[in-house]
MARPATOR-752585 format. One record per residue: residue number from 1; residue in three letters; x, y, z of N, C-alpha, C, CB in turn. Coordinates in nm, 4 decimals, padded with zeros to 6 digits, always signed. Each point is the difference from the previous one (the first is absolute). Glycine has a CB too. Layout:
N
+-----+-----+----------+----------+----------+----------+----------+----------+----------+----------+----------+----------+----------+----------+
|   i |  aa |     n.xx |     n.yy |     n.zz |    ca.xx |    ca.yy |    ca.zz |     c.xx |     c.yy |     c.zz |    cb.xx |    cb.yy |    cb.zz |
+-----+-----+----------+----------+----------+----------+----------+----------+----------+----------+----------+----------+----------+----------+
| NUM | ALA |        X |        Y |        Z |        X |        Y |        Z |        X |        Y |        Z |        X |        Y |        Z |
...
+-----+-----+----------+----------+----------+----------+----------+----------+----------+----------+----------+----------+----------+----------+
This chain:
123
+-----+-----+----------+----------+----------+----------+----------+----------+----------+----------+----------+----------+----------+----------+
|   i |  aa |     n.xx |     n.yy |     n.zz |    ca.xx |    ca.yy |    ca.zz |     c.xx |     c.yy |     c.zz |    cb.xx |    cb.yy |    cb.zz |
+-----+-----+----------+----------+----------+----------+----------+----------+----------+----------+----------+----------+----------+----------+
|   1 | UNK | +02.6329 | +01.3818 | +01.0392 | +00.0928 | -00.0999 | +00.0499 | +00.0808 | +00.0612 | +00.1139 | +00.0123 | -00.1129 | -00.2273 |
|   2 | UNK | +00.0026 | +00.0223 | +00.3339 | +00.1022 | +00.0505 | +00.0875 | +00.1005 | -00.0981 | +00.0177 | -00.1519 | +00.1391 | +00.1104 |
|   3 | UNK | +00.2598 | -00.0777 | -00.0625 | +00.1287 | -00.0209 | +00.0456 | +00.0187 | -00.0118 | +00.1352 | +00.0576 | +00.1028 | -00.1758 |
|   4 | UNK | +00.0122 | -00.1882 | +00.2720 | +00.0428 | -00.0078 | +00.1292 | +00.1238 | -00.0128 | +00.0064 | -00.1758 | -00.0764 | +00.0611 |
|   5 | UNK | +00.2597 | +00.1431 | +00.0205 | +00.1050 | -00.0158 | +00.0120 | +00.0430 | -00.0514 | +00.1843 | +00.0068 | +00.1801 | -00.2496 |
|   6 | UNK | +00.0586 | -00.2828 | +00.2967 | +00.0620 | +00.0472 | +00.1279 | +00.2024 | -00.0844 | +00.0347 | -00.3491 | +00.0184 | +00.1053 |
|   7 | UNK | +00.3661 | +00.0541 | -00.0816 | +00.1717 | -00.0284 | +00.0526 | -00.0123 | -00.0741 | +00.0920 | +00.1090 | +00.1937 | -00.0356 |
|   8 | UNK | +00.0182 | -00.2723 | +00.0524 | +00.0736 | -00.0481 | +00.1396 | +00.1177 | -00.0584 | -00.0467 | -00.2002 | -00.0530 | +00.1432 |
|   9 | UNK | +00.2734 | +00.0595 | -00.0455 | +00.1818 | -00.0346 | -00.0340 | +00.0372 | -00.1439 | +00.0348 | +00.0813 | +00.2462 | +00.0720 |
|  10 | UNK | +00.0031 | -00.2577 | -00.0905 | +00.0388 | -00.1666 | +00.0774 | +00.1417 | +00.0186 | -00.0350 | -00.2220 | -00.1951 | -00.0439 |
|  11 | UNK | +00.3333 | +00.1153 | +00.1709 | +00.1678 | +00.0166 | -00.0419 | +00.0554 | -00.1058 | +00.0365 | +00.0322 | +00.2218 | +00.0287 |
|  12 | UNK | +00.0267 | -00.3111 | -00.1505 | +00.0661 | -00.1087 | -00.0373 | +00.1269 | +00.0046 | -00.0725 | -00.2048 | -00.0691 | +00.0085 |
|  13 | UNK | +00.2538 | -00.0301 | -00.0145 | +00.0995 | -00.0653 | -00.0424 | +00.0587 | -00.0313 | -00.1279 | -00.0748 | -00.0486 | +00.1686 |
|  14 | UNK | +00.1571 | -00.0086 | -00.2207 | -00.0204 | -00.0420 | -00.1163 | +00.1162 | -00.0001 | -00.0640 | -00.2061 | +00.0626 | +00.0041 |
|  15 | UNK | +00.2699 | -00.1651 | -00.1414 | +00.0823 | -00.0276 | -00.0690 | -00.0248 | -00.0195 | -00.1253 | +00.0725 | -00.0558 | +00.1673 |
|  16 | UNK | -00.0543 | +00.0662 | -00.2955 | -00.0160 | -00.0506 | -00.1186 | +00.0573 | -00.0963 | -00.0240 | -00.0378 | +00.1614 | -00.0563 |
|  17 | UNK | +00.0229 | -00.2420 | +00.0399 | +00.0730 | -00.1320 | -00.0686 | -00.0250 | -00.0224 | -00.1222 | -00.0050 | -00.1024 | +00.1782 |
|  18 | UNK | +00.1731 | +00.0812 | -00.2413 | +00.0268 | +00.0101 | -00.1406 | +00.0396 | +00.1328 | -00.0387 | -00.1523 | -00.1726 | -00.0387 |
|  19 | UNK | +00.1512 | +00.2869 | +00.0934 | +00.0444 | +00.1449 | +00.0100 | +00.1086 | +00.0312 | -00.0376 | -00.1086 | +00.0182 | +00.1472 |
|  20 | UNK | +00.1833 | +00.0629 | -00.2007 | +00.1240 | +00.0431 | +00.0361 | -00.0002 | +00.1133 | -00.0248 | +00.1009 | -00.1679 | -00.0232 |
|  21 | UNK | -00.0584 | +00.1960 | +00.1697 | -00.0068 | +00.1589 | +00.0434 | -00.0351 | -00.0428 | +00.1276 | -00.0787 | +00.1600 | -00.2062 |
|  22 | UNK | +00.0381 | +00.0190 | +00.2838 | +00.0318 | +00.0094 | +00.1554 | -00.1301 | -00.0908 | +00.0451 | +00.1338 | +00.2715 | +00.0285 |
|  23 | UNK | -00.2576 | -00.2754 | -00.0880 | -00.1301 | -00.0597 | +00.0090 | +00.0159 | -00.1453 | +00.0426 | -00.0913 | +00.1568 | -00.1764 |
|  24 | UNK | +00.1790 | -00.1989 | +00.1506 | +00.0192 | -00.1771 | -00.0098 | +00.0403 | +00.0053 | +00.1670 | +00.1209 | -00.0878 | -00.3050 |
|  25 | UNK | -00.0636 | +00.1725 | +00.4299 | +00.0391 | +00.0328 | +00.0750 | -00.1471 | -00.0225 | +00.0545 | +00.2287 | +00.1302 | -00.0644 |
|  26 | UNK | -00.1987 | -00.1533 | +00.1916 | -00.1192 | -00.0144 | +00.1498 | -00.0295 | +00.1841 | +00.0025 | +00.1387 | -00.2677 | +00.2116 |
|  27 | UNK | -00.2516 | +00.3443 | -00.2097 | -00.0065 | +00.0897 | +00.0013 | -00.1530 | +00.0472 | +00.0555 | +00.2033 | -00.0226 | -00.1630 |
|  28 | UNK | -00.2346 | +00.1170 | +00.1832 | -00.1626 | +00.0445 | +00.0487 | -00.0229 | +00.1289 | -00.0451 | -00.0086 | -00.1241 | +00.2134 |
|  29 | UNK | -00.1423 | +00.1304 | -00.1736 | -00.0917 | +00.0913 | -00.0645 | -00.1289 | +00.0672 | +00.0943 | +00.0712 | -00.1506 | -00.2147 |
|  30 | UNK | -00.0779 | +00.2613 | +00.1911 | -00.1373 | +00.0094 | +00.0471 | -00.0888 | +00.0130 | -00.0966 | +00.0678 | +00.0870 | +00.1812 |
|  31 | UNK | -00.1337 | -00.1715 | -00.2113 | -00.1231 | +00.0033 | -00.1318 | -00.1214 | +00.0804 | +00.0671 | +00.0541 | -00.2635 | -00.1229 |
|  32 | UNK | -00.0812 | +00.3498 | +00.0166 | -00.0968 | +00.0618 | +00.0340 | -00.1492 | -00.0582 | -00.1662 | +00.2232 | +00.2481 | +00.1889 |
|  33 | UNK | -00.3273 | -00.2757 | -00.1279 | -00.1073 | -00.1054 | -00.0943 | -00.0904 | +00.0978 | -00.0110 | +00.0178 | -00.2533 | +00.0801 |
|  34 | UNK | -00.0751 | +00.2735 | -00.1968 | -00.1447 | +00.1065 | -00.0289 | -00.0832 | -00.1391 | -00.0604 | +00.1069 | +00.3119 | -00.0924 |
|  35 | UNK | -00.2104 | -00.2933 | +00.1528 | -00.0724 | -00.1204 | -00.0481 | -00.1609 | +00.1005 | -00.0802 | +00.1224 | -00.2345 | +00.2516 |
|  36 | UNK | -00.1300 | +00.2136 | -00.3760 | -00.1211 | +00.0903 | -00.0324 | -00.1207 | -00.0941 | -00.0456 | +00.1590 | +00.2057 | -00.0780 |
|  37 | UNK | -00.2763 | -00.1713 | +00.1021 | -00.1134 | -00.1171 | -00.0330 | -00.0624 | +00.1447 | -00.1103 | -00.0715 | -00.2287 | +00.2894 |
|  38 | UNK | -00.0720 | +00.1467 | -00.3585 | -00.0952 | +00.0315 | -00.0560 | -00.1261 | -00.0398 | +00.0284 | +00.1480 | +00.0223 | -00.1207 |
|  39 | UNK | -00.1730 | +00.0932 | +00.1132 | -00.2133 | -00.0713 | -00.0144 | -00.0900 | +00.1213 | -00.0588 | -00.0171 | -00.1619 | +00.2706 |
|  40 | UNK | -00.0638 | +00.1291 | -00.2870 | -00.1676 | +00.0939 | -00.0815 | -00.1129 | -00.0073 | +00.0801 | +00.0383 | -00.0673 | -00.2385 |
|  41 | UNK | -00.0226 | +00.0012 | +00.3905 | -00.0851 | +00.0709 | +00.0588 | +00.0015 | +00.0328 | +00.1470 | -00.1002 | -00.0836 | -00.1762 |
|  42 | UNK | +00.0455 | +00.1025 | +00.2440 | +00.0343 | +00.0936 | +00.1404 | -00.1420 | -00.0910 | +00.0793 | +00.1205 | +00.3253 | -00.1017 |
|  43 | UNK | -00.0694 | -00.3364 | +00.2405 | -00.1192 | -00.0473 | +00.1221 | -00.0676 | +00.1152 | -00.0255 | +00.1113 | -00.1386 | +00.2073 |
|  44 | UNK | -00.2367 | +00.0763 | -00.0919 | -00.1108 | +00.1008 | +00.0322 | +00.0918 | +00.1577 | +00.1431 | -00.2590 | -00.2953 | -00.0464 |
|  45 | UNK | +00.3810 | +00.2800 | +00.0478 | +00.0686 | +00.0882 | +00.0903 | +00.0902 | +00.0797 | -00.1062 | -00.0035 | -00.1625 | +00.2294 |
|  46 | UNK | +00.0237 | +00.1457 | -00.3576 | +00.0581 | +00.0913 | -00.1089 | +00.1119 | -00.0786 | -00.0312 | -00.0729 | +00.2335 | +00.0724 |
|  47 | UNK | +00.1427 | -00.3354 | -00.0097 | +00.1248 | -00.0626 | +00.0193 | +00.0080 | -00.1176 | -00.1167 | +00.0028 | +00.0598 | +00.2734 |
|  48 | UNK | +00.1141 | -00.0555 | -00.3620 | +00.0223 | -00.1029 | -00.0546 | +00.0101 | -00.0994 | +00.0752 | +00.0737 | +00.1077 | -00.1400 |
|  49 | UNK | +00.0310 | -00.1156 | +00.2441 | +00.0697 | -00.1015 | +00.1040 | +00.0305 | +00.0917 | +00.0874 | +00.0999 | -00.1820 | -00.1309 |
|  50 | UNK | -00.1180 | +00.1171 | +00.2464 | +00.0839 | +00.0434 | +00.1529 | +00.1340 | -00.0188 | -00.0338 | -00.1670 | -00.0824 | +00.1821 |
|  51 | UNK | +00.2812 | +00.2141 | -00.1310 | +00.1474 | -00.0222 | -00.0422 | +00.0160 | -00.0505 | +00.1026 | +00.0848 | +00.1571 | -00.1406 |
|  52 | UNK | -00.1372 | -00.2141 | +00.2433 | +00.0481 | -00.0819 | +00.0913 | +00.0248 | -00.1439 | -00.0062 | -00.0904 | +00.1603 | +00.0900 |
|  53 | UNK | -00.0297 | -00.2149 | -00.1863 | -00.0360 | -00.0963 | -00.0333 | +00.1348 | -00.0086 | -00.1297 | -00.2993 | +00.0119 | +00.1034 |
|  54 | UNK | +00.3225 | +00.1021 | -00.2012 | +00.0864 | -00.0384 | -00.0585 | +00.1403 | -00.0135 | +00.0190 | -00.1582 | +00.0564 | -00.0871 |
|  55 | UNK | +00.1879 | +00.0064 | +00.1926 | +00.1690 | +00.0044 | +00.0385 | -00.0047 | -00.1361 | +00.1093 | +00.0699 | +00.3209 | -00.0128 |
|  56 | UNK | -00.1830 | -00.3652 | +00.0810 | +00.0398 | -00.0788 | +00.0953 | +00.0683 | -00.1677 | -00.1088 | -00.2258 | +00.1504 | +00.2291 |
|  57 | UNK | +00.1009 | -00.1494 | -00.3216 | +00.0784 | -00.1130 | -00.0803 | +00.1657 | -00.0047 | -00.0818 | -00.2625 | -00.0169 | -00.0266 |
|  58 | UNK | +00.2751 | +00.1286 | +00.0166 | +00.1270 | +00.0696 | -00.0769 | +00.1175 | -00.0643 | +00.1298 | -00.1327 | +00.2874 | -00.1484 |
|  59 | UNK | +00.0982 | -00.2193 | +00.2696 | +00.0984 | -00.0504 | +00.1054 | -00.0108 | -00.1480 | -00.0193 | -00.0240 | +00.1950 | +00.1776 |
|  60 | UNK | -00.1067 | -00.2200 | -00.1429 | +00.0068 | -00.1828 | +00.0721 | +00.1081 | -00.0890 | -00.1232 | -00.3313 | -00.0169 | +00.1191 |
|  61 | UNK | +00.3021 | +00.0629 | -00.2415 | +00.1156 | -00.0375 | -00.0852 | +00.1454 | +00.0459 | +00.0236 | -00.1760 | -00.0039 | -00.1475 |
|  62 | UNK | +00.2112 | +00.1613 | +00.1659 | +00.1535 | -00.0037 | +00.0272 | +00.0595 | -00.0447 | +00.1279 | -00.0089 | +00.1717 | -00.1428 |
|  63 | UNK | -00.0804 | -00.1953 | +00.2306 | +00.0532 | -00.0608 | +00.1282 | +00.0697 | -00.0994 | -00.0380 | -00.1648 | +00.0548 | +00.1376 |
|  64 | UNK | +00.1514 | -00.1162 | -00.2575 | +00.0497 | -00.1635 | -00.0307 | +00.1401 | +00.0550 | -00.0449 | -00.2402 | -00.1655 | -00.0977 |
|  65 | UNK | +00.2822 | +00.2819 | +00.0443 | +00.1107 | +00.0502 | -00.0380 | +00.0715 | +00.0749 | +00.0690 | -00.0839 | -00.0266 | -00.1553 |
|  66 | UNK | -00.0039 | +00.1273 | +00.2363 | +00.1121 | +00.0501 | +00.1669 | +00.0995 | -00.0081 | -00.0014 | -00.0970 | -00.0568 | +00.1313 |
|  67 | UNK | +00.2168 | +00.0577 | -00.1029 | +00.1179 | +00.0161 | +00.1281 | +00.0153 | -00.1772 | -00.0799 | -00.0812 | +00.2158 | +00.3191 |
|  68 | UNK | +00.0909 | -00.2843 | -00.4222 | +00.0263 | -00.1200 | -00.0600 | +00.1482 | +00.0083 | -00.0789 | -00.2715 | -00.0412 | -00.0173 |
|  69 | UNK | +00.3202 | -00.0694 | +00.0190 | +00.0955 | -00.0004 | -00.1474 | -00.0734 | -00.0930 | -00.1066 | +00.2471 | +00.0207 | +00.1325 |
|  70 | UNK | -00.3138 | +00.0570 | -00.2138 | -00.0662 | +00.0008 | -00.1292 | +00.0199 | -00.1465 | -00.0439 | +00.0423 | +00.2580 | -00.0622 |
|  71 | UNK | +00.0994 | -00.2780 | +00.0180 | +00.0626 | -00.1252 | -00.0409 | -00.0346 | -00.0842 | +00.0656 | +00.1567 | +00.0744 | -00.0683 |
|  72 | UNK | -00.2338 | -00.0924 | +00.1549 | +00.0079 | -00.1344 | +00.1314 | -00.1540 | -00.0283 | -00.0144 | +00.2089 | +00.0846 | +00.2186 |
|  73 | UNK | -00.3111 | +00.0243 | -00.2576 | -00.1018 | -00.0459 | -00.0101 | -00.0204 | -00.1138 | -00.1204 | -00.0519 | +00.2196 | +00.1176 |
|  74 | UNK | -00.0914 | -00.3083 | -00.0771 | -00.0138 | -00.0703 | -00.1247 | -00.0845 | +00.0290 | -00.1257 | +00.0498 | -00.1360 | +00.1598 |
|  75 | UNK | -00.0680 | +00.2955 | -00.1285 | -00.0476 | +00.0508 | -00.1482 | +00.0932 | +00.0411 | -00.0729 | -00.1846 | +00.0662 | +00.0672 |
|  76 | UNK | +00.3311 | -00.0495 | -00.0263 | +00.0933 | +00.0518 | -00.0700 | +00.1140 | -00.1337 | -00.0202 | -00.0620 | +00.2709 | +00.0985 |
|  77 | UNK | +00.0072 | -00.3625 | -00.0768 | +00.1005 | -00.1397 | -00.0081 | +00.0642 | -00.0044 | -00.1262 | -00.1443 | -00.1434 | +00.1402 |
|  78 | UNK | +00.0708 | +00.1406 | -00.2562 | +00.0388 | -00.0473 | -00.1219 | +00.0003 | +00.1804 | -00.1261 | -00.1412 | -00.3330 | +00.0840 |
|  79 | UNK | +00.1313 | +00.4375 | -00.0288 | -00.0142 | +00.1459 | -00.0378 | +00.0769 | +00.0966 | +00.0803 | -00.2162 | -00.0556 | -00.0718 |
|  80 | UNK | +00.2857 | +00.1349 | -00.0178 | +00.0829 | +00.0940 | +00.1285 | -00.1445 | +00.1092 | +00.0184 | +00.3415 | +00.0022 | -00.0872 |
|  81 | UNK | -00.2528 | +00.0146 | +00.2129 | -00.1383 | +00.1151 | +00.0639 | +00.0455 | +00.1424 | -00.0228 | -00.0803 | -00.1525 | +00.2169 |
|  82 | UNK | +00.0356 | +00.1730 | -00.3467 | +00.0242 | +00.1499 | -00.0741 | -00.0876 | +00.0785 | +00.0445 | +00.0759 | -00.0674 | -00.1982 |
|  83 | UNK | -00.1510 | +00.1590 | +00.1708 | -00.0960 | +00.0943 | +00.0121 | -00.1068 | -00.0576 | -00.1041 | +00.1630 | +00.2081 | +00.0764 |
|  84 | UNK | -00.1336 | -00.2334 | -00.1904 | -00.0650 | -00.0659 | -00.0993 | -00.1014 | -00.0967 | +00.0837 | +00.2073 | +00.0211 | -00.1831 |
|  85 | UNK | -00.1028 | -00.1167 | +00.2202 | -00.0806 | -00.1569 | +00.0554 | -00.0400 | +00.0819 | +00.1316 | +00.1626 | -00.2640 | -00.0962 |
|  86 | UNK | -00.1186 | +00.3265 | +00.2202 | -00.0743 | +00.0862 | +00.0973 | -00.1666 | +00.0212 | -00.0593 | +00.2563 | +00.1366 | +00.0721 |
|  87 | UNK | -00.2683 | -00.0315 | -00.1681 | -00.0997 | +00.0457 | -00.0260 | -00.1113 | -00.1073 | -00.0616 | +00.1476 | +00.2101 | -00.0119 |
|  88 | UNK | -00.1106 | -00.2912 | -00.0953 | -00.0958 | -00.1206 | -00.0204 | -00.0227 | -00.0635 | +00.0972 | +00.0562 | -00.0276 | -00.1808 |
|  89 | UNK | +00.0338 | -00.0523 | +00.2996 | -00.0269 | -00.0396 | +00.0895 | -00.1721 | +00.0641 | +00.1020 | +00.3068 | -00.0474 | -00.0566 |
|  90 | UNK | -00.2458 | +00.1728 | +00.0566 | -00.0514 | +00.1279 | +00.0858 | -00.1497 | -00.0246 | -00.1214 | +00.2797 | +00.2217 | +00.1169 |
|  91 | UNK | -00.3217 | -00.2457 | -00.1607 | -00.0973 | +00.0684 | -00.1152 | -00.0821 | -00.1391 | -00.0058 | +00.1670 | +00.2014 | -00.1681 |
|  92 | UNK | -00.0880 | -00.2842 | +00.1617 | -00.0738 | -00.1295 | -00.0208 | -00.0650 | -00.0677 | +00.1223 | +00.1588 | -00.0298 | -00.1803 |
|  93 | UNK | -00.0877 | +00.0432 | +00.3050 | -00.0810 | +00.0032 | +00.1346 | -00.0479 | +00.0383 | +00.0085 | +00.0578 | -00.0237 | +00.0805 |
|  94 | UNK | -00.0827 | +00.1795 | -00.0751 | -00.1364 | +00.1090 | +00.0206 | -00.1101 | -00.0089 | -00.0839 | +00.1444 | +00.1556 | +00.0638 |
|  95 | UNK | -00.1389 | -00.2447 | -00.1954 | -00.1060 | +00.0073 | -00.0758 | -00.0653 | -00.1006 | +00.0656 | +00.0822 | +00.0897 | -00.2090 |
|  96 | UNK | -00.0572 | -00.1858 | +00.2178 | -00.0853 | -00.1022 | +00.0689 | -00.0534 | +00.0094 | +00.1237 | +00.1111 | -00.1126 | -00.1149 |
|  97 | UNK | -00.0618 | +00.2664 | +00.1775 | -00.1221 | +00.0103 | +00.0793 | -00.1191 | +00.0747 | -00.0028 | +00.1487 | -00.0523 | +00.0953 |
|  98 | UNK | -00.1503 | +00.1322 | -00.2082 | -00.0645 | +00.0778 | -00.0442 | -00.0862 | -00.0632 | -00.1161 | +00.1651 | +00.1631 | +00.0910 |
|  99 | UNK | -00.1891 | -00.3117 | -00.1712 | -00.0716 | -00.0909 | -00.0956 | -00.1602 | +00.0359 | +00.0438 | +00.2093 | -00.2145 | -00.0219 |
| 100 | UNK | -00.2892 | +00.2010 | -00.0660 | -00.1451 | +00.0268 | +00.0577 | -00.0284 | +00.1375 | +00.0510 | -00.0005 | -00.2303 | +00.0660 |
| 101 | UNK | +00.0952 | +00.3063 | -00.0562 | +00.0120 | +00.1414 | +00.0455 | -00.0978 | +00.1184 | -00.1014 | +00.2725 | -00.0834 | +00.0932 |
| 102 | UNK | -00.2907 | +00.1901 | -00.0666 | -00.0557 | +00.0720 | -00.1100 | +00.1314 | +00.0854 | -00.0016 | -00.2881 | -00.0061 | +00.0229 |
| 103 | UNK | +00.4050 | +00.0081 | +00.0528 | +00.0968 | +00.0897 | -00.0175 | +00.1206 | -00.1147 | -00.0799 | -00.0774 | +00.1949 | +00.2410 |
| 104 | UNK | +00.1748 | -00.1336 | -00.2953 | +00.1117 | -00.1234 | -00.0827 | +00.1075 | +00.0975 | +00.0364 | -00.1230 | -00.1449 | -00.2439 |
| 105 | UNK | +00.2504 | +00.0641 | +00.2484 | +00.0966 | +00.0278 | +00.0098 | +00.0954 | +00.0484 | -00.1648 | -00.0627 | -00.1570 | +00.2476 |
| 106 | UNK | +00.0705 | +00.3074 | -00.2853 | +00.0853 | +00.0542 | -00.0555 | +00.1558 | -00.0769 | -00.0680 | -00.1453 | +00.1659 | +00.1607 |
| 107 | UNK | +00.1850 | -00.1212 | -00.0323 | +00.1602 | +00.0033 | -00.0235 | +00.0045 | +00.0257 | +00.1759 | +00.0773 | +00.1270 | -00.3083 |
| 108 | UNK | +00.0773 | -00.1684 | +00.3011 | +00.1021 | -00.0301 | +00.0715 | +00.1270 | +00.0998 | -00.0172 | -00.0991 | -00.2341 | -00.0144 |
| 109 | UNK | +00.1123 | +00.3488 | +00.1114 | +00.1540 | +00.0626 | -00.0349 | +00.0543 | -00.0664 | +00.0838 | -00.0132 | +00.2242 | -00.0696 |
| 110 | UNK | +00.1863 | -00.2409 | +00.0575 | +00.0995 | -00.0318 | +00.1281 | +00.1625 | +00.0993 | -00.0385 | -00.1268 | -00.3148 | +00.0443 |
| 111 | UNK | +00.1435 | +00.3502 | +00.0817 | +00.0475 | +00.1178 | -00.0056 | +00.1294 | -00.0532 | +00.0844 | -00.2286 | +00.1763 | -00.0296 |
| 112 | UNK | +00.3647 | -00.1962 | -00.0133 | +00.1487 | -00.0569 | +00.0206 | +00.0054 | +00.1369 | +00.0874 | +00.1215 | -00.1681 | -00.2433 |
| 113 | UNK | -00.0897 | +00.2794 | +00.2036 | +00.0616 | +00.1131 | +00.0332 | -00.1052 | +00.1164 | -00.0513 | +00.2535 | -00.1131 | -00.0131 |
| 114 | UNK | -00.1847 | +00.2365 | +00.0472 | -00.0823 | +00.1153 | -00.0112 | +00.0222 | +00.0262 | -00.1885 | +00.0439 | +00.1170 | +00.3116 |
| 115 | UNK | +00.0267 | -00.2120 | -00.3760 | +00.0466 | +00.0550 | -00.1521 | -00.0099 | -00.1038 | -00.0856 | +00.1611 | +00.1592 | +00.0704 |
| 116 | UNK | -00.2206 | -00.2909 | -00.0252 | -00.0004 | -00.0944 | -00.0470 | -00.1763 | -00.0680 | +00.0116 | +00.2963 | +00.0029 | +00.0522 |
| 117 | UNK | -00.3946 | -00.0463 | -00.1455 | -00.1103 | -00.0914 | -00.0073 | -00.0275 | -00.0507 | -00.0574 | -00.0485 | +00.0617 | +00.0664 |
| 118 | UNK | -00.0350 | -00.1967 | -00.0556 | -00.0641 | -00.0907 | -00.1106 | -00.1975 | -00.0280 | +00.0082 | +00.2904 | -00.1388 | +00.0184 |
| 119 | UNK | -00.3885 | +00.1481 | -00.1010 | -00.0915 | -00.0030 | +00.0336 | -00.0307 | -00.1106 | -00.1190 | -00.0284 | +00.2380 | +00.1440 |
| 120 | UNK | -00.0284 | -00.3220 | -00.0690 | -00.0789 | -00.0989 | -00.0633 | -00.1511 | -00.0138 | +00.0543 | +00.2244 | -00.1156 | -00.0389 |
| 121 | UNK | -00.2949 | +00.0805 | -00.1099 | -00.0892 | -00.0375 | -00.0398 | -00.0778 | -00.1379 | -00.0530 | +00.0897 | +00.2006 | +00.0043 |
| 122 | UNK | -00.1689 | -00.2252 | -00.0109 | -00.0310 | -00.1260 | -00.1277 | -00.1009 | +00.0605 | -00.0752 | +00.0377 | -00.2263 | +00.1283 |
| 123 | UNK | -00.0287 | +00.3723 | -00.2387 | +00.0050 | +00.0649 | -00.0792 | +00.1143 | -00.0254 | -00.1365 | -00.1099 | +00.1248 | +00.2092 |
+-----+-----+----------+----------+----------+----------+----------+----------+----------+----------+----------+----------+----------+----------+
């Protein structure tokens, strides 16, 4: 079995609503995302997947989150945009581009700060 791993960051915005504490406050982040796949078998070039092929979809999704205030999008309309809901968000887009795939999507890390993460799964 193998494992893939590839990074990319994205830096947004964001408030908790219903909070109390400093979080409920307009505040930002630089999220840093580990996105890890699986698979059991390799091309005729040794390669599970091109990491090109895998980080480019990873971006085309956080572009939607970029330089945003979280709260304003309409995936976060009716959910505060925690790291929690970040990462399902993040996990549940990328799988659907990867369906029919021989590679699957793992898990999802999302990374608030250098001391703080949440990784989701549908494990």
């Amino acid at each position: 079995m193998y494992k893939l791993s590839v990074y990319d960051y994205f830096s947004a915005a964001h408030r908790l609503r219903g909070y109390e504490g400093l979080c409920s406050n307009v505040h930002g982040h630089n999220w840093k995302v580990r996105v890890t796949f699986q698979t059991d078998t390799l091309d005729s070039l040794g390669m599970a997947m091109d990491f090109k092929v895998l980080k480019g979809k990873l971006t085309e999704i956080l572009k939607q989150l970029d330089h945003t205030f979280l709260n304003e999008l309409v995936i976060f309309k009716d959910i505060n945009p925690t790291s929690e809901n970040i990462a399902q968000y993040i996990f549940e887009s990328l799988s659907e581009s990867f369906k029919g795939s021989s590679i699957w999507l793992l898990e999802v890390e999302v990374q608030e700060s250098e001391k703080v993460s949440v990784i989701y799964s549908n494990a």
